[in-house]
C-alpha positions in Angstrom: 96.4 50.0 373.8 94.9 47.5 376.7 95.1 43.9 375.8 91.5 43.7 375.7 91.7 45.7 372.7 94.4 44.0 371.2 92.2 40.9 371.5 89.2 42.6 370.1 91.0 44.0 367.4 93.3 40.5 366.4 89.4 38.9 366.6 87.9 41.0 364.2 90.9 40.8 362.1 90.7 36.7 362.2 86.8 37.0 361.6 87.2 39.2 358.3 89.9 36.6 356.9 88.1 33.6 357.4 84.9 34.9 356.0 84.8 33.7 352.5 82.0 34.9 350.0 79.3 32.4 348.8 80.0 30.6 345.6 78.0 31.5 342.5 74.7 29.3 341.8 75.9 27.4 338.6 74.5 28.4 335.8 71.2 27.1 334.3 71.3 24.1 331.8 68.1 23.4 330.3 66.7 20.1 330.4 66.6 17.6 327.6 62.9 17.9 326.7 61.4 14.9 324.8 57.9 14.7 323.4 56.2 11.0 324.3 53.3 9.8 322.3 50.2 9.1 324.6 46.4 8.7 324.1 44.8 11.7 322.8 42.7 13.9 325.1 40.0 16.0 324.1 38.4 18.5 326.2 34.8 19.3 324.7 32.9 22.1 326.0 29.8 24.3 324.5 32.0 26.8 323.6 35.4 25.2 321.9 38.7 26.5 323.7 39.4 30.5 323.0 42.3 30.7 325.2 44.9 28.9 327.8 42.5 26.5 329.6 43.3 26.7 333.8 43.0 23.8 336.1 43.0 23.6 339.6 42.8 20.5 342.3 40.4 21.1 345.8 41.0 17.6 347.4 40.7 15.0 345.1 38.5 16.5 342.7 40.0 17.9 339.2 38.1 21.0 338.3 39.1 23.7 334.7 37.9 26.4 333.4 37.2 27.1 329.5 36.7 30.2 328.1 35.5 32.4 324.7 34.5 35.7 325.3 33.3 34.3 329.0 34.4 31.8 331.3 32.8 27.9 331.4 33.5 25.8 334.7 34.2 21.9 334.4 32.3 19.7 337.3 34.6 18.2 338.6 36.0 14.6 337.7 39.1 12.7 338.7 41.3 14.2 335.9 41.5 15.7 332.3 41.0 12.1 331.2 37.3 12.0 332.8 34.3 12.9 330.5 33.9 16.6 332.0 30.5 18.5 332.1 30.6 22.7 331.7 28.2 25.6 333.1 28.6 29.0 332.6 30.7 30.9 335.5 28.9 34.1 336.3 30.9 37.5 337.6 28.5 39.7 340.4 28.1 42.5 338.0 27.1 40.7 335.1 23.8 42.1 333.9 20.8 40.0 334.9 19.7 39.2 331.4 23.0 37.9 330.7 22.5 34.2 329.2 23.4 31.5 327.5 21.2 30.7 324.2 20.5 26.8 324.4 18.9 27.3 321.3 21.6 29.5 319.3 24.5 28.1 321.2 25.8 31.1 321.7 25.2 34.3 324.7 22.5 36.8 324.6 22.2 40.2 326.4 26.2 40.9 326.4 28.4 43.9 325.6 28.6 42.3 322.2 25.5 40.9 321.2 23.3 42.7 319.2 19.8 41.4 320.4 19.6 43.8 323.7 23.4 44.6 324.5 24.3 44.9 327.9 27.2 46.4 329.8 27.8 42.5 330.5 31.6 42.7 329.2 33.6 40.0 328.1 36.0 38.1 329.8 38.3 34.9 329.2 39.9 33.4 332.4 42.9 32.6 331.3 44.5 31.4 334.8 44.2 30.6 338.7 45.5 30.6 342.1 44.0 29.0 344.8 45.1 30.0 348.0 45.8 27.0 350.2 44.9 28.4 353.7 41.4 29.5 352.8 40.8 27.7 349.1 39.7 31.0 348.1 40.4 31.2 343.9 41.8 34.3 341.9 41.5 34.3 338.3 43.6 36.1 336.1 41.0 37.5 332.7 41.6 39.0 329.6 39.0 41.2 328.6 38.2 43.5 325.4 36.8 47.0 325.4 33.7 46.2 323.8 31.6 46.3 321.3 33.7 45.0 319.2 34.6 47.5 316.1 33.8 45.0 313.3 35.4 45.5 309.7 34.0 44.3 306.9 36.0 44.3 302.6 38.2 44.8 302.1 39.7 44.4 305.6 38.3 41.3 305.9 39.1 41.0 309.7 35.5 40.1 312.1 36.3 42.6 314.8 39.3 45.0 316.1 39.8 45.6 319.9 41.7 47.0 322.8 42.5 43.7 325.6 43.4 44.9 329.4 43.9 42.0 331.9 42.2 42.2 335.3 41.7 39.6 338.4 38.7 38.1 339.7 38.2 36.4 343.0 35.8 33.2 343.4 34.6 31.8 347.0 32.9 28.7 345.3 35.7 26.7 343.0 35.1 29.2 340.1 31.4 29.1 339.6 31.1 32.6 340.6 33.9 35.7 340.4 33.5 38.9 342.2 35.3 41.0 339.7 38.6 43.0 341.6 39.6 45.5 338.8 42.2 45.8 335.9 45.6 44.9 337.2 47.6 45.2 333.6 46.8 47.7 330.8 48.1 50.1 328.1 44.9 51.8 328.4 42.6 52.7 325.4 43.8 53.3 321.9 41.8 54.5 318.9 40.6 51.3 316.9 40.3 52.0 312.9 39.3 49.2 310.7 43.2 50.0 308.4 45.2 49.1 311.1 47.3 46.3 309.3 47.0 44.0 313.0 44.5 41.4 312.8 42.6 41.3 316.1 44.1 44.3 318.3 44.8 47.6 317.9 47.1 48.2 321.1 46.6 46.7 324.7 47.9 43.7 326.5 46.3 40.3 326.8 46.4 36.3 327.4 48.1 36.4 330.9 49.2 33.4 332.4 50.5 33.1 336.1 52.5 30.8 338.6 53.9 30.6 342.0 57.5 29.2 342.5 58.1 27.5 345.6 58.9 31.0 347.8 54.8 31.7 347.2 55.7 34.9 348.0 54.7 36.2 344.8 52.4 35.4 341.6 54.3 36.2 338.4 52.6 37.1 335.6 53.9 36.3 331.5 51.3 38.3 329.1 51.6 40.1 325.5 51.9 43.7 325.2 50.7 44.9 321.5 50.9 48.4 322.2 52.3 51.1 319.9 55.2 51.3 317.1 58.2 50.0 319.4 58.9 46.2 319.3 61.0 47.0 322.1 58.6 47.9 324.6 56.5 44.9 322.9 56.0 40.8 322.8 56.3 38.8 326.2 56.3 40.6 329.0 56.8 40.2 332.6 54.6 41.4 336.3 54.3 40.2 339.4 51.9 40.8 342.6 52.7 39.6 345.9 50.1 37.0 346.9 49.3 39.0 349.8 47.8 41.5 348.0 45.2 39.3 345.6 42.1 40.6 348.0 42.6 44.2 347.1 45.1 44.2 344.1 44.7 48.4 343.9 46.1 51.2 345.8 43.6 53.7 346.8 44.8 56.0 344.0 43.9 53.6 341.7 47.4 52.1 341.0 48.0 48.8 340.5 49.5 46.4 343.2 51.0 44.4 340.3 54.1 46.2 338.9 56.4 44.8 335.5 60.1 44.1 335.1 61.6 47.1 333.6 65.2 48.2 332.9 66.7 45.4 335.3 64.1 46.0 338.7 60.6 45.7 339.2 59.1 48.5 339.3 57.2 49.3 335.8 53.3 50.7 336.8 51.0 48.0 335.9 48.4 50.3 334.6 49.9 52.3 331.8 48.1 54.8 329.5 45.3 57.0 329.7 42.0 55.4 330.1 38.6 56.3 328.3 35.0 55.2 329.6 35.1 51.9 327.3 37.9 50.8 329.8 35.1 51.0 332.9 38.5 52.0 335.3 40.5 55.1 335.4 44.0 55.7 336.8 46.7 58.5 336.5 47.7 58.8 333.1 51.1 57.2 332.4 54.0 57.0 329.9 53.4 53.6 327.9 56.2 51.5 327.4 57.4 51.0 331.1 58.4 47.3 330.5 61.4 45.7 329.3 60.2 42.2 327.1 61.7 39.4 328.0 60.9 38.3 324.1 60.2 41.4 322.2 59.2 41.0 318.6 61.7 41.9 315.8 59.5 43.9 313.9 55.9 46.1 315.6 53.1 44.2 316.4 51.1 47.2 314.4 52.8 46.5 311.0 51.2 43.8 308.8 54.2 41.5 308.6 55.6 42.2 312.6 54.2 40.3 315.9 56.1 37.4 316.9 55.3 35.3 320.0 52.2 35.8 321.6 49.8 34.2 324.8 52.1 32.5 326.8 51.7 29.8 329.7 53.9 29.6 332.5 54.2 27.2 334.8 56.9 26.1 337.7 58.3 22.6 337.2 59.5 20.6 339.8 61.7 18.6 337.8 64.0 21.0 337.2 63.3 24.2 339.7 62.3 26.9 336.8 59.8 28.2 335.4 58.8 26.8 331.9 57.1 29.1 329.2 55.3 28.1 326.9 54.8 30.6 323.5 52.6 30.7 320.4 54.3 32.0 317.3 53.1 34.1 314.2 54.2 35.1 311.0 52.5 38.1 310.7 50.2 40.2 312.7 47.5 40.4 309.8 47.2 36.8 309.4 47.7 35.8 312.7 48.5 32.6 311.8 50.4 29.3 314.3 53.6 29.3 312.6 55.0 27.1 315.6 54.9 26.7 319.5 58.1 27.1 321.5 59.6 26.3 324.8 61.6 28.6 327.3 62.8 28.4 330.7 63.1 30.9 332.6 65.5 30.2 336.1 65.6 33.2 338.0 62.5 35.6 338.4 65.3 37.8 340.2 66.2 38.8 337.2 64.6 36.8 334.7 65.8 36.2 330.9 64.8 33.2 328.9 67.4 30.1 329.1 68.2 29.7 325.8 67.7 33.3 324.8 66.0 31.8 321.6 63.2 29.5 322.6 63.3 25.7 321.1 60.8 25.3 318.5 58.4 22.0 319.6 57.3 21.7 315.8 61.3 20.6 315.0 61.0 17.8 317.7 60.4 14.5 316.9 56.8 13.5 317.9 55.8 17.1 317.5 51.8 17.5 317.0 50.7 20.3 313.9 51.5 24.1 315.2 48.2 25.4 316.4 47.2 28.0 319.3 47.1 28.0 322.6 50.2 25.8 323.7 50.2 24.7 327.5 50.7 22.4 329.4 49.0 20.1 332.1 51.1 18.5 335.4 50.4 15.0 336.3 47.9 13.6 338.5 50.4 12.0 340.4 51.6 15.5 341.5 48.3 17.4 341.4 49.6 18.6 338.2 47.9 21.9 336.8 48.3 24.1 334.3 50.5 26.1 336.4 52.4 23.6 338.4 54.0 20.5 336.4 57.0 17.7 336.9 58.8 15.5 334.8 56.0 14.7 332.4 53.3 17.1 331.6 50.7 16.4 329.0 51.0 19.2 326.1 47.8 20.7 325.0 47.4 22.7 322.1 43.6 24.2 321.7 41.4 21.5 323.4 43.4 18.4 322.9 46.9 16.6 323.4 48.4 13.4 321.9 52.1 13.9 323.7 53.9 14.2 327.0 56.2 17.3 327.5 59.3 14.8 329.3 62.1 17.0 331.1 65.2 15.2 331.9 68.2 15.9 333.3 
């Protein structure tokens, strides 16, 4: 052996046992969350609040979007605490005679209505993204395979339907939404009025996104009602990479957005077989490609199952996670708020909710009446949105709030 080898050889040795492997991030403690009385806020709008509310800063100006069975835009003020005005956001392929009914105060000429239905369908935007290089907005929807199938005694429900969640694009602050397809669905299920669930027969719906601080991708926290399995049910998890928002399909029709399933990302987005009321076809697909992050205890299709339902997710700077925010029910038939809850979730490398168990706000002090629709709202101070929030975030449930969410270490 030449001594240059020797040398080589003594080097690599000496470079193997000084490298040392990296310590362990410590493990995620959640904060001490505190609810603070503060002066109530009410959002009022034509059409009440049907669904998380989204919010969204260009400059200085404070702009959200309200929605039941279509979307509303504010015009603009300072913050949630100005007096807001609404106008109807309108998607390209709406059908010409879509309107609203200043007289009925309610829409005409939609897939619902029955004065003149149109294939107008319905659809809730339930949360945004604005792209900070070209302010270009993409709005996460929640729409319903309409017309509704309504029930009447001794049911006693108003309608049953089949929710798929889809993204829109918008090139003027949300007035207007080019729609981009379905990004998230179970497909269609058959919809009979003695299914024992309240509102849906199968489908998944209420999506709510963020970006954490890589911005490499958009995660996505929604509700999965499909079939007789609470394990492949409740919260569920997706993500998209922001690059692809523009065209969020594959040329086959697949989804660009895929689900955490069985430890990776990698569950299809679109899942199913799809029918004509759907308006978008894909390769059928096993259902139940998703692991829950909170999966109900019992199905969402027996009377007495469900569990947590439409969450809000947002990534707080205060202390570098992701908080969810959950509704609760005690029984998919009555549908009822039995409480709101908080989560965290750390890591969306492999996310699980820290504690396991979410806290239930309703056993805080300060805590307002369970209702739907828990979210929350950053500060102003922070261009605080529904989807980005700090050490104090107002807590909304429905249209108003009366209490800061406050997140200490």
């Amino acid at each position: 052996m030449t001594s240059r080898a020797f040398v080589a050889i003594a080097l690599a040795g000496l470079t193997i046992a000084c490298t040392t492997p990296e310590p362990a991030a410590p493990p995620f403690v959640p904060p001490t969350l505190t609810l603070v009385p503060a002066p109530e806020l009410r959002i009022s709008s034509p059409v009440g609040s049907d669904c998380n509310r989204p919010s969204f800063w260009v400059g200085d100006t404070f702009y959200q979007i309200v929605s039941n069975q279509h979307a509303w835009r504010s015009n603009g003020a300072r913050d949630a605490a100005s007096a807001q005005q609404f106008t109807l956001a309108r998607f390209a392929d709406d059908h010409p005679t879509f309107a609203w009914d200043t007289t009925r105060k309610w829409y005409v000429h939609d897939i619902n209505t029955s004065e003149g239905p149109t294939n107008t369908p319905m659809r809730w935007i339930e949360s945004v993204y604005r792209r900070p290089s070209t302010g270009a907005l993409y709005g996460l929807y929640h729409t319903e395979e309409g017309p509704y199938v309504r029930c009447g005694a001794p049911f006693e429900r108003p309608y049953l339907s089949v929710p798929h969640i889809g993204l829109a694009k918008s090139t003027d602050n949300g007035q207007s939404w080019r729609n981009l397809g379905l990004i998230l669905s179970d497909g269609s299920f058959p919809i009979h009025c003695d299914l024992p669930i309240r509102f849906f027969a199968g489908g998944v719906g209420d999506p709510s996104m963020a970006v954490g601080p890589d911005s490499v991708y958009a995660y996505i926290a929604f509700t999965d009602y499909s079939g007789a399995n609470p394990a492949t049910q409740g919260i569920q998890l997706a993500r998209i990479p922001l690059q692809d928002l523009d065209a969020p399909l594959h040329a086959d029709g697949r989804s660009k957005a895929v689900r955490w399933h069985n430890g990776e990302w990698r569950g299809p987005g679109l899942q199913g077989t799809s029918s004509p009321r759907v308006g978008q076809s894909w390769t059928p697909t096993p259902i139940g490609q998703a692991t829950p992050i909170l999966p109900p205890l019992r199905s969402w299709q027996q009377a007495d199952g469900g569990g947590f339902w439409g969450p809000s997710l947002s990534w707080n700077t205060e202390i570098n996670a992701f908080v969810l925010l959950l509704n609760n029910v005690s029984g998919a038939r009555v549908f009822d708020a039995e409480g709101n809850y908080v989560t965290y979730l750390p890591s969306m490398t492999a996310p699980a909710p820290v504690p396991r168990m979410p806290v239930r706000l309703q056993d805080l002090p300060n805590a307002p009446a369970a209702s739907w629709y828990a979210q929350a709202l950053g500060d102003p101070s922070i261009k605080g949105t529904s989807a980005f929030t700090g050490q104090d975030a107002r807590l909304f449930l429905g249209d108003r709030s009366n209490v800061l969410l406050h997140f200490s270490r």
